[in-house]
C-alpha positions in Angstrom: 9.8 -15.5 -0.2 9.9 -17.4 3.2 6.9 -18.1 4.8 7.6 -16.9 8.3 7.8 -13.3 6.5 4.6 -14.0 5.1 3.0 -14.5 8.1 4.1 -11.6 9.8 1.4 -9.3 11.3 1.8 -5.6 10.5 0.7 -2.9 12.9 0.0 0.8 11.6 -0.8 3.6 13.7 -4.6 4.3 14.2 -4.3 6.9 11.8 -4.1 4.6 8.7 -8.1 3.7 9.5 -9.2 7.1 8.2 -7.8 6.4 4.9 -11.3 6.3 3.1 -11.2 3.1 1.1 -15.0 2.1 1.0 -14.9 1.9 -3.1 -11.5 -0.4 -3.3 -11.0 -3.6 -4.3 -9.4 -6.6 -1.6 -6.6 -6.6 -4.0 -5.7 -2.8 -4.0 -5.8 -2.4 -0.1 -3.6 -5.9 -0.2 -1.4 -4.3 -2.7 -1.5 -1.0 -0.6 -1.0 -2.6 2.8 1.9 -4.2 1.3 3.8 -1.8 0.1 3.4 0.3 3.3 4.5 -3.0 4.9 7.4 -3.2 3.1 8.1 0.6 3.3 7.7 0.5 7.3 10.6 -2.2 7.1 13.0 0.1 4.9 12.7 2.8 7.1 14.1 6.0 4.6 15.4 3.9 2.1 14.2 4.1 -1.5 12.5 0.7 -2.4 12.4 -0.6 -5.7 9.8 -4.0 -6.4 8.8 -5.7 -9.5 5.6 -7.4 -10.4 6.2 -10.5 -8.8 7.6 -9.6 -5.3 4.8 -6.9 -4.9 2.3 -10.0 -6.1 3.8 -12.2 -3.6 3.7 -10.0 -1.2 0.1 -9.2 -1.6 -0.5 -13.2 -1.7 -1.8 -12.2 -5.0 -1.2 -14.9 -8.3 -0.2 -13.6 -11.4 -2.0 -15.5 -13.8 -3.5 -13.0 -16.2 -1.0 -10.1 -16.4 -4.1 -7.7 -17.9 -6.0 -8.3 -14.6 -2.7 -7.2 -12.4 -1.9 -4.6 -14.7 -5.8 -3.1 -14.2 -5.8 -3.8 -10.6 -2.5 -1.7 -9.8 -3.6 1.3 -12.6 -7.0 1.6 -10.5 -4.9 1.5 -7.2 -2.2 4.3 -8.9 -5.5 6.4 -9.5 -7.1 6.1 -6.3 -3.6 7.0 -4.7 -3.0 10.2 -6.8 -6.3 11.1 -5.5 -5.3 11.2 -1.4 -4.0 13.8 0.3 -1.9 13.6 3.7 -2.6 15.9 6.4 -1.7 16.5 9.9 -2.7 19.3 12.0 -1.2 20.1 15.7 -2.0 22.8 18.2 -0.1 25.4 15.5 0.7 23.8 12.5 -0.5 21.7 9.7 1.1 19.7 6.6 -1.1 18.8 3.9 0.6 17.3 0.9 -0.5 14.5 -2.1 0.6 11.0 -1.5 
């Protein structure tokens, strides 16, 4: 992957900051923050990644495949866990990510 896309800063509505991660790991919000990168740049489009671009993405190595494999089934779990939910003046959405 270039380098220049590396480097890119992401920006995320305030919104994203009351996502409660306290009890995840550096690597699952860099995982996490990656993909949400990468789905902010797809726009509606379905996105399909293997191991190694979501690793490289993330700035993570794959060097032990049983560590990555742990670190994205503990991120899959915390994920099935959060709900989305917006309220306005007369309507709300609530809905599992």
């Amino acid at each position: 992957m270039k380098e220049n896309v590396l480097k890119k800063i992401t920006r995320f509505n305030n919104e994203v900051n009351t996502i409660p991660m306290r009890d995840w790991s550096t690597e699952e919000m860099n995982f996490f923050f990656s993909v949400l990168t990468r789905m902010r740049d797809e726009g509606t489009s379905s996105i399909v990644m293997d191991k190694y671009e979501l690793a490289e993405l993330a700035r993570y190595t794959i060097e032990h495949n049983k560590r990555y494999h742990d670190t994205i089934e503990s991120l899959t779990k915390k994920l099935q866990d959060m709900t989305y939910f917006k309220k306005t003046s007369n309507s709300f959405v609530m809905m599992p990510l």
